[in-house]
C-alpha positions in Angstrom: 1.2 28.4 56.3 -1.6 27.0 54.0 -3.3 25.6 57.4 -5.9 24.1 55.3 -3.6 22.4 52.8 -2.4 23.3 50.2 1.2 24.6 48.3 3.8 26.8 48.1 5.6 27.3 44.9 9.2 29.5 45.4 10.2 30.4 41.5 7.0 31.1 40.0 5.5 35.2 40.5 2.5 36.5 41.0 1.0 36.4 38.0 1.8 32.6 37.8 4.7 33.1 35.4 7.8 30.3 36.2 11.0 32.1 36.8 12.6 29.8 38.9 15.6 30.3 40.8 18.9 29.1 40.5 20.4 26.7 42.7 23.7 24.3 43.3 22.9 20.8 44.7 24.9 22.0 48.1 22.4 25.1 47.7 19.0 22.7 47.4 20.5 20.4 50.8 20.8 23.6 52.6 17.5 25.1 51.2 15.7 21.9 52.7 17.4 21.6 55.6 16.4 24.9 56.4 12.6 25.0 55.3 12.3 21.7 57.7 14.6 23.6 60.7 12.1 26.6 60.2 8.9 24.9 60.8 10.2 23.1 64.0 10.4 26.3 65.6 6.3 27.3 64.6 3.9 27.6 67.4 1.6 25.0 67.7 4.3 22.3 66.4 4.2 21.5 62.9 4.7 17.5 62.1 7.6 17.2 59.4 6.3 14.7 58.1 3.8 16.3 56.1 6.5 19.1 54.8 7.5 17.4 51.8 10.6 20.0 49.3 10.9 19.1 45.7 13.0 20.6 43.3 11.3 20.9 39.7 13.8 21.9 37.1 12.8 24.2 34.2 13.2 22.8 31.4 13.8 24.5 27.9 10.4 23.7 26.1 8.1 20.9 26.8 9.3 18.6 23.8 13.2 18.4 25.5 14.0 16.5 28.6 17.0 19.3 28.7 16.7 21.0 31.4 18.0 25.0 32.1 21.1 24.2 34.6 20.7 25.1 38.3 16.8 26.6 37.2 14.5 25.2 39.2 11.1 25.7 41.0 10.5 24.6 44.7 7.6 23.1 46.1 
């Protein structure tokens, strides 16, 4: 659980290489929702407030703003 700090990236591999994963907006509420349920039930407590979910789209090349629909990374 990174108890010294730290992230966690979901969409990216071992070796570092971004391969995101595909997700629906419904499918990034529930993916939230159910990181944050997850770490109410760790033992000792976990304060939600520090968990902070984004959603990082991957984006064709770094020169276009377009981004690869539903591709993203979590972190």
């Amino acid at each position: 659980l990174n108890q010294n700090g730290g992230r966690i990236f979901i969409g990216v591999n071992d070796s570092g290489i971004v391969t995101g994963i595909r997700l629906t907006s419904k499918d990034r509420d529930i993916f939230k929702n159910e990181i944050v349920n997850l770490t109410q039930t760790f033992s000792p407590a976990c304060r939600t407030n520090k968990i902070k979910v984004a959603f990082i789209p991957i984006m064709n090349d770094e020169k276009s703003m377009e981004g690869i629909e539903n591709l993203y990374v979590v972190k």
